[in-house]
Each structure stands twice: as structure tokens, then as C-alpha cells.
C-alpha positions in Angstrom: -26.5 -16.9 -4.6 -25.7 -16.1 -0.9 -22.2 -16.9 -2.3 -22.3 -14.4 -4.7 -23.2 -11.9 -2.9 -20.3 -11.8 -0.2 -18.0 -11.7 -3.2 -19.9 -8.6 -4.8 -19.7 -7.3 -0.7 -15.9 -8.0 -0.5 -15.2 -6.6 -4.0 -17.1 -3.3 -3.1 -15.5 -3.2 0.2 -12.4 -3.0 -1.1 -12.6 -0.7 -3.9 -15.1 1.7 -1.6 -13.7 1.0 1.8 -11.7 4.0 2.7 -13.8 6.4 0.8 -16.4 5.4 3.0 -15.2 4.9 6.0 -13.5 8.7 5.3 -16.8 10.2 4.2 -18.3 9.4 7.7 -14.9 10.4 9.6 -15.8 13.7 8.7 -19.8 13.5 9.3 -19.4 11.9 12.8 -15.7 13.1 13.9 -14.8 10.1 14.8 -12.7 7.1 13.2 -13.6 4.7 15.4 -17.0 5.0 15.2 -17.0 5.3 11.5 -15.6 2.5 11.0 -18.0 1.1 13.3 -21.1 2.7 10.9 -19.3 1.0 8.0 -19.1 -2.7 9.1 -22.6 -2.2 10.3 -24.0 -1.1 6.9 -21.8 -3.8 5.5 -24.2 -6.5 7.1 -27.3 -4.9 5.8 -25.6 -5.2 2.9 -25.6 -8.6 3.1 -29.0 -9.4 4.5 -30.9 -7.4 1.9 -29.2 -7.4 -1.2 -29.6 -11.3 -1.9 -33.5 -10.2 -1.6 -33.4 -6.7 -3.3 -30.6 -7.2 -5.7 -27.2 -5.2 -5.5 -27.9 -1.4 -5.9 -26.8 0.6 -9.0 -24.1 2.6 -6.8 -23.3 0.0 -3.6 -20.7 2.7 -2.2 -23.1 5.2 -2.0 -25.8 2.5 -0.6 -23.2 1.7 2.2 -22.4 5.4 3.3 -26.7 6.6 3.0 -27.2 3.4 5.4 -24.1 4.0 7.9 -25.2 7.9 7.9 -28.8 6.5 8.6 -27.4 4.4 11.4 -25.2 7.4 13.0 -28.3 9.6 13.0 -30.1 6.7 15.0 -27.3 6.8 17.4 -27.0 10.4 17.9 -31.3 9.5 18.7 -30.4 7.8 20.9 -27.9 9.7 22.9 -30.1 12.7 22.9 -27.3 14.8 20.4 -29.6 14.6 17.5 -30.3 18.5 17.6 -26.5 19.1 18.0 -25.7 17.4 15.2 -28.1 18.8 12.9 -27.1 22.3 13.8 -23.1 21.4 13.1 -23.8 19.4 9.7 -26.3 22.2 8.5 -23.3 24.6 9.5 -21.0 22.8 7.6 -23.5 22.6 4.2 -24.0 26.3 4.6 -19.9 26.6 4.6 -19.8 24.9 1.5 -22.2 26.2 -0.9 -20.1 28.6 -2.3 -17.2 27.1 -3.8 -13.9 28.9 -2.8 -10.7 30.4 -4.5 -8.1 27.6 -5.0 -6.0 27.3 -1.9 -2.7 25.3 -2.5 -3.0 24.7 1.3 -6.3 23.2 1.6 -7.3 19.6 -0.1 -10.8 18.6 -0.7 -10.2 15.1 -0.1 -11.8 13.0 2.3 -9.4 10.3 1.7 -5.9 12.2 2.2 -7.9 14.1 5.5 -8.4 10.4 6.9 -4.5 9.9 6.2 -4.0 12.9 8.0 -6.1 12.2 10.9 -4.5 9.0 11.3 -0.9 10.1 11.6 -1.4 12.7 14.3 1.4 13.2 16.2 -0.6 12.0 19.6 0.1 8.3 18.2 3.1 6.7 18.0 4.7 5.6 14.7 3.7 2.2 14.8 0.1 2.9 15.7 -0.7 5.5 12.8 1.0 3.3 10.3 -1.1 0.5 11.5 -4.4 3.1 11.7 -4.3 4.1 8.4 -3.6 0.5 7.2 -6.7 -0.7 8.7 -9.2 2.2 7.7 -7.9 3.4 4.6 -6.3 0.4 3.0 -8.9 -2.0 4.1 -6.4 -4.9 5.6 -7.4 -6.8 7.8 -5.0 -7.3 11.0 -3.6 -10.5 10.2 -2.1 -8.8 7.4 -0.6 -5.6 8.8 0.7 -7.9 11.0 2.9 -9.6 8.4 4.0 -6.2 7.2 5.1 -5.4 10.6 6.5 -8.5 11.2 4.5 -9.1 14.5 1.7 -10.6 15.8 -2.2 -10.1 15.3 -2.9 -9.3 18.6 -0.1 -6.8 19.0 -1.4 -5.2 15.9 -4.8 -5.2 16.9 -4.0 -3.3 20.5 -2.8 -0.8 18.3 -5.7 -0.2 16.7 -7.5 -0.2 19.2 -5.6 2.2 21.6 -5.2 4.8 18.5 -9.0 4.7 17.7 -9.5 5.7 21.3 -6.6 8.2 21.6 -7.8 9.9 18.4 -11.8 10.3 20.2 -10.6 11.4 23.2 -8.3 14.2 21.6 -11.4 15.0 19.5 -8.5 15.4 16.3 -10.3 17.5 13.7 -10.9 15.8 10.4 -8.5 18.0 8.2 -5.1 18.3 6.7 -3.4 20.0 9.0 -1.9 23.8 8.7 1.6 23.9 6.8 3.7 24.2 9.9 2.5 20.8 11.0 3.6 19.3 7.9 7.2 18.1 8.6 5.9 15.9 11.4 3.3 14.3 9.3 4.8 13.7 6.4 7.0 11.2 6.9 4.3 8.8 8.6 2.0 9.9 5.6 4.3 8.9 3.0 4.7 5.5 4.8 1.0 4.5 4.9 0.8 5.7 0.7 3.9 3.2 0.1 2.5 0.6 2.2 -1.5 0.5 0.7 1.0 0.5 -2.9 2.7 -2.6 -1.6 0.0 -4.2 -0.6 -1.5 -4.3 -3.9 1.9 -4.9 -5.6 2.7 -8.1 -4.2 -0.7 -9.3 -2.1 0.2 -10.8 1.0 -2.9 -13.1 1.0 -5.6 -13.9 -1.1 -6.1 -15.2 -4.4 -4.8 -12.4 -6.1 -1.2 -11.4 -6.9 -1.8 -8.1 -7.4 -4.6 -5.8 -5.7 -4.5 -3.3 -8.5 -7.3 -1.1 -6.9 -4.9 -0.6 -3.8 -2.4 0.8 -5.9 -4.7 2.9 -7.8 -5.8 4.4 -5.0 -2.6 4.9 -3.5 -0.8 6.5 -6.9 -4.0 9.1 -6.8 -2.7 10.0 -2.9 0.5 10.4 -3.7 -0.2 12.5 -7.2 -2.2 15.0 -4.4 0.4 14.7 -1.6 2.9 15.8 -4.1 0.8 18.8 -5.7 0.3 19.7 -1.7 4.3 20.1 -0.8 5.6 20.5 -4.6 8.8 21.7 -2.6 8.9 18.6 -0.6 11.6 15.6 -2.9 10.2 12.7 -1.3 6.5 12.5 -2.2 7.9 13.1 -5.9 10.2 10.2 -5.1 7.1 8.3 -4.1 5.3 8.7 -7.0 7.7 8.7 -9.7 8.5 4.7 -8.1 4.6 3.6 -7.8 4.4 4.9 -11.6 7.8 3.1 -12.7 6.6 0.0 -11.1 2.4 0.7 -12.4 3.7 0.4 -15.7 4.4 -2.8 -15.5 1.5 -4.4 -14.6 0.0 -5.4 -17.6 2.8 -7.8 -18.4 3.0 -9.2 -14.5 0.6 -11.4 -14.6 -0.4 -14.2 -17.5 -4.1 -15.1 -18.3 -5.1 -16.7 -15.1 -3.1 -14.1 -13.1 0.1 -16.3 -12.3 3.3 -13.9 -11.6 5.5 -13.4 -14.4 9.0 -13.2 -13.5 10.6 -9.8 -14.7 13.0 -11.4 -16.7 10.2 -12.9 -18.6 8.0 -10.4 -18.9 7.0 -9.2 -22.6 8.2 -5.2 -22.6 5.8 -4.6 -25.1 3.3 -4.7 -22.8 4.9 -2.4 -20.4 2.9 1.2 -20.3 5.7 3.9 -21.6 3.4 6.5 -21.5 3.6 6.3 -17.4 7.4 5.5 -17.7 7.5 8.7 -19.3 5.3 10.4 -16.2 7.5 8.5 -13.5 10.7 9.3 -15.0 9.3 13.0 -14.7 8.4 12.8 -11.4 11.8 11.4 -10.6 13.3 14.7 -12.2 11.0 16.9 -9.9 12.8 14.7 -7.1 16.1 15.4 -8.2 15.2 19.2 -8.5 13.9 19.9 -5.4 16.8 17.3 -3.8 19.4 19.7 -5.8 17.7 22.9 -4.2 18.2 21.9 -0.6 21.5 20.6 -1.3 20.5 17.2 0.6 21.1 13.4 0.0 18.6 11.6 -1.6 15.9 9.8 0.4 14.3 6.6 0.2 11.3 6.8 -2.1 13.8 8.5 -4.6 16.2 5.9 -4.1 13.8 3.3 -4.6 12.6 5.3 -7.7 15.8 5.6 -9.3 15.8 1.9 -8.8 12.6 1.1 -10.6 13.5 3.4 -14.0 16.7 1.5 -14.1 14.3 -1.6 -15.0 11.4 0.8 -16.8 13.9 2.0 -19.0 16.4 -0.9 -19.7 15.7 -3.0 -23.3 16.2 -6.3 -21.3 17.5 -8.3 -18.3 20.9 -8.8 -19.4 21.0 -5.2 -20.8 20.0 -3.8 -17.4 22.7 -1.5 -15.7 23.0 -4.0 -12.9 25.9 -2.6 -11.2 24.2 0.7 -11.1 21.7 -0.7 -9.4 23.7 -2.6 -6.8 25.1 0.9 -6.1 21.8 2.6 -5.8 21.0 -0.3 -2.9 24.4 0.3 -1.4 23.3 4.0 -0.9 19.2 2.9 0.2 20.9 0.6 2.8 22.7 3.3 4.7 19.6 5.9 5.2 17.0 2.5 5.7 18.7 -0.7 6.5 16.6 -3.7 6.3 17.1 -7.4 5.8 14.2 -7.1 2.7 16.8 -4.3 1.0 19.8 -6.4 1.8 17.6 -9.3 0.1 16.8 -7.4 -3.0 20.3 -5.7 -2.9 21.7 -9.8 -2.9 19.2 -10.8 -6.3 21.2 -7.7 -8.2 24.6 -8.7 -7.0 23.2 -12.2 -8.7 22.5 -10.2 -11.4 25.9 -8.2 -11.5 28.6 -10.6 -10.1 27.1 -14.1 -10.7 25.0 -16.6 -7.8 27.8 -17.5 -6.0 28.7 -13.7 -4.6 24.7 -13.3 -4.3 23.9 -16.5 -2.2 27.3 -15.5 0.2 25.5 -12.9 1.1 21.6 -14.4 1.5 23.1 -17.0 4.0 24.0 -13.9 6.3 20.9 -12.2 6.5 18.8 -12.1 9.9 15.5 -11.4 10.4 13.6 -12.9 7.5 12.7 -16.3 9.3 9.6 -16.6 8.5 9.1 -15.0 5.3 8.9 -16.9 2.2 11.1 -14.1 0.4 14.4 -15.3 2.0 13.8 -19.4 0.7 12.4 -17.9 -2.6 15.8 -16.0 -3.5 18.0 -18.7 -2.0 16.7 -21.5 -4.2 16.4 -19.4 -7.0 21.0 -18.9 -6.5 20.8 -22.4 -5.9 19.2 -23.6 -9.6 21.1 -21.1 -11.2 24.2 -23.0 -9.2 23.1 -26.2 -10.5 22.4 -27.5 -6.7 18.7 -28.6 -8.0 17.8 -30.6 -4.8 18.7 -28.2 -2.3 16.8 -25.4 -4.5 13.8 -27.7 -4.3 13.8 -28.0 -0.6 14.0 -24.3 -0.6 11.3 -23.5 -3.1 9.1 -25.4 -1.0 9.5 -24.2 2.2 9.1 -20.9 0.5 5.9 -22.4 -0.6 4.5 -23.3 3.0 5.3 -19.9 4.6 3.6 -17.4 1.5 -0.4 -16.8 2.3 -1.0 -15.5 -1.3 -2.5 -18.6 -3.5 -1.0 -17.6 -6.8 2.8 -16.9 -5.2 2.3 -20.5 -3.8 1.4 -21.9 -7.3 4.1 -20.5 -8.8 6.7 -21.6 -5.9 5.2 -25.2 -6.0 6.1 -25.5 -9.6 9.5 -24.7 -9.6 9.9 -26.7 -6.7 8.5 -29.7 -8.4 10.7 -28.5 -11.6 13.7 -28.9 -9.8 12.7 -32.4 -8.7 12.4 -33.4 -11.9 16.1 -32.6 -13.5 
């Protein structure tokens, strides 16, 4: 039973965790101390729900408790009256609903994005902010993503919660001349919570659909918010692309499908169809500045290349080795030089492909870089050395079902 319920705690956190956490940002004005109300609500949660059952709306329980529990600590530091006054001030602000404002977004969510990608913290820090409060992970994994260690992520954190109080940052999206500053740190957290729940970096899950979800609905809003701007339409248009896939990613016990085995039919064409129109809303605004194309559209035009291509061997692989060549000069990366090596695979056979894998710094320690070199090596023929390489890939992945799947083909090769 006790079991049971820290599962049903974990699954609500992470499907309720950054509206929460959001929601009391903007009662208390503070992110650290939200966050704070949040994980202390989360352990009432799991003292009295084994005894009183699991409420009808557990979200909602969480944020009445952690509001409960801020009100007890403005009690306690004497602010009670203060706080009152500004909350009742606020209610009376909103009773009247307003005109649309194309610069104003009623999301608590997005605001927390905002708030965690002000300028007075340094790139690293809002990325690894917003990771924490509004994706939910945990610092062990932000510190994969950023390649570094838990304790360096973790100062991070730490140092932007404080920055943030002391600068008393307002809990809003910011006027329109702040944008350009923001934006680019904003559109990095949305892509990161998606790739997160793309391709799970731990757990027992391959895919964390309620991370992308969450992160295609911010994007959908950043985008309505700067309509002008390409990239957020770049952004979306890819999360959509890739989306409509998902049913056909995984089999019945939510192994990985390859996406050279992946049944099409299941493949949602109704969101093709809305991410290949959000790629054309790129293009258009990209077109009216008269600018190159940037990342997300890049990586968009990548993913309808797949979307919209009857088969593996009928994909337009050389366009796509192109469309890497381009991504590689505006972000260069050993993960895009990775992918950009699979399609050369693709494109000019395994041979060109692995040439090019056994170059590549900076991918030590990532299971990616042995995942793609023994998959050149089996199509090679070189069946030992791929199984040595699928299972180192296997020992350096954290996500259960990416290890399954590596630990078979290792053992696969073995057995030729």
C-alpha cells in the first residue's frame, strides 16, 4: 500500500509539478520558497493519503496545503496582514476579466519560464532553474544534459533561487522590449523539458509523454506571443513532427522501436499536417527578415523530412545530411555531428559514417556515441566488435528500457 502510494505521489508530481510550483511563485513571489511549499505538501501527501485515500483532484490538494503552509509562515514572521492586503489586491484586480492583450499571457506556467530566465542569471543557471522547477528533474539528471556534475548543477540552483529573492523579480512575462534577451534562454528550457520526455534520460520509461505535452502547449503560447518571431515556430513545428510519432515508438511493453521499424500507419498525420504548418510560418517570418535559418527550424526541417517520407530507404537522406551540414555551422556539437554521421550511414553507406564517429570528441561518457558505433559496425559485418560496443553502450544509459534494448542486440551479435 505504502508502495502504491509514492507511485500515485511520483506520477502526480510529475504531471502537476510545475503548475504547482508556478501557482505559488506567484502567491508568495518567490521560487525558491515555492518550491520549498511544494516538497513540503508533497510529504503530507504521503503521510495522509495511505490513511485518507488519494483525493479526487491531488494537484489541487498539493497547492490548498502548500498555500496553507505559506500562510503559517507569513504567521510566523509577523507578514500575515501584508500579505492578505496584496493577495486581496490582486483578487480585486482580477474580477473583471480584461480585453485580449496580445502582450499579456495568463499563464502561470510560461510566467515561471520567464522568471527563471531573467537576465540577472547566467545562461547556465536559468536553463538549469527552469529544468528543476518547471520540468520536474531532478539534478542528477540536468546534470547529464549539461554534461557536468551534480554538485555543479546543484550550486546553480541554488545561487539562482537566491539571486532571483534578492532581486525580488516580479512573477510576469516581461514587457515586449525585454523580449530579445529572454527568448533565446526561453526557447532552450521548452526544447529541453521536450527532450526530456523524448528520449528519458533515467527511469523506466522511454518516453515521458506528459513532459512533452506540456512543453508543445508552451511553445503553441510562446509562438502566439512573438508570431513575428521564426524560431518559436521552428520549435513547435519540430516537437509536433517528432509528437506524431509516438504512437508507433514504443511496442506493448514500451521497448523503443527503431525508426526504421516503425509501422507509419500509426504515425499521427493530422499533427504532421499542423507541424509542417508551423514550419511554413518559420519560413515566412525567416523570409521577411531576410535572415538564415536558425536552429529549431533547422531541426524542424529535419524531422518533416522523416514525417513526410513513405519509408527509410525512400527518405531524402542526402537532403538531410545537408540540412545537418547547415545546423552544424550556427550550433556545433558532438551530438549533431553524431546524428549528422547516422545519415551519412544512411546516404553514403557505414564505412563513410563510422570514419567520421571515430573522430568525434566529447561524448565519453554517453551511451549515444557506442550505440551508433556498433550499430556501423553490424551493418559492416564486424559482429564482435559491435557487441563490445552495444554493451558498453549498455553500462553508461540510466534509462531501463534503452538498456534492454542495447543488451539485446549486444547479445544478438554474440550469437551470429
Amino acid at each position: 500500500m505504502a508502495s502504491d502510494i509514492r507511485q500515485t505521489v511520483d506520477a502526480v508530481w510529475r504531471m502537476e509539478a510545475a503548475k504547482i510550483v508556478a501557482t505559488l511563485t506567484r502567491v508568495v513571489g518567490d521560487v525558491g520558497m515555492a518550491e520549498d511549499l511544494a516538497a513540503d505538501a508533497l510529504v503530507d501527501a504521503l503521510t495522509q493519503w495511505p490513511s485518507s485515500g488519494v483525493p479526487r483532484n491531488p494537484g489541487a490538494w498539493l497547492t490548498t496545503v502548500a498555500k496553507r503552509k505559506a500562510i503559517d509562515h507569513w504567521r510566523r514572521q509577523d507578514t500575515l496582514g501584508t500579505r492578505y492586503t496584496e493577495l486581496a489586491r490582486d483578487l480585486e484586480a482580477h474580477l473583471d476579466e480584461p480585453a485580449w492583450d496580445p502582450d499579456h499571457i495568463d499563464d502561470d506556467v510560461l510566467r515561471l519560464i520567464f522568471v527563471a530566465t531573467h537576465p540577472a542569471l547566467s545562461r547556465e543557471s536559468q536553463i538549469a532553474l527552469t529544468l528543476r522547477v518547471v520540468a520536474g528533474l531532478t539534478t542528477e539528471e540536468i546534470a547529464r544534459a549539461f554534461l557536468t556534475s551534480k554538485a555543479t548543477v546543484g550550486q546553480r540552483i541554488a545561487r539562482a533561487k537566491k539571486t532571483l529573492a534578492e532581486a525580488r523579480v516580479p512573477f510576469e512575462v516581461p514587457p515586449r522590449e525585454q523580449y530579445p534577451q529572454r527568448l533565446s534562454s526561453v526557447l532552450s528550457v521548452i526544447y529541453l523539458i521536450y527532450n526530456e520526455g523524448y528520449s528519458a534520460s533515467a527511469g523506466q520509461r522511454w518516453i515521458r509523454d506528459e513532459l512533452c505535452r506540456e512543453a508543445l502547449r508552451l511553445g503553441r503560447i510562446l509562438a502566439a506571443l512573438v508570431p513575428d518571431e521564426p524560431e518559436p515556430h521552428g520549435l513547435v513545428a519540430m516537437m509536433e513532427l517528432q509528437a506524431s510519432r509516438f504512437a508507433a515508438r514504443t511496442d506493448s511493453d514500451g521497448r523503443p522501436i527503431l525508426l526504421e521499424d516503425q509501422d507509419r500507419t500509426k504515425w499521427d498525420h493530422a499533427q504532421i499536417g499542423r507541424g509542417v504548418t508551423s514550419l511554413r510560418r518559420a519560413a515566412a517570418a525567416i523570409d521577411r527578415r531576410g535572415t538564415g535559418w536558425g536552429p529549431y527550424a533547422l531541426q524542424a526541417a529535419l524531422a518533416e523530412c522523416h514525417a513526410t517520407a513513405p519509408s527509410t530507404a525512400e527518405t531524402d537522406w542526402h537532403r538531410i545530411v545537408t540540412i545537418y551540414d547547415a545546423l552544424l555551422q550556427i550550433t556545433p556539437s558532438p551530438v549533431v555531428e553524431l546524428n549528422r554521421a547516422v545519415a551519412v550511414a544512411m546516404d553514403s553507406g557505414p564505412r563513410a559514417a563510422l570514419d567520421i564517429v571515430d573522430t568525434l570528441t566529447g561524448l565519453e561518457d554517453s551511451y549515444l556515441l557506442p550505440s551508433v558505433r556498433g550499430e556501423l559496425l553490424a551493418r559492416l559485418g564486424r559482429t564482435a566488435e559491435a557487441a563490445t560496443e552495444f554493451e558498453r553502450a549498455a553500462t553508461l544509459t540510466d534509462n531501463e528500457r534503452e538498456r534492454e534494448v542495447l543488451a539485446a542486440k549486444a547479445l544478438g551479435m554474440r550469437q551470429r
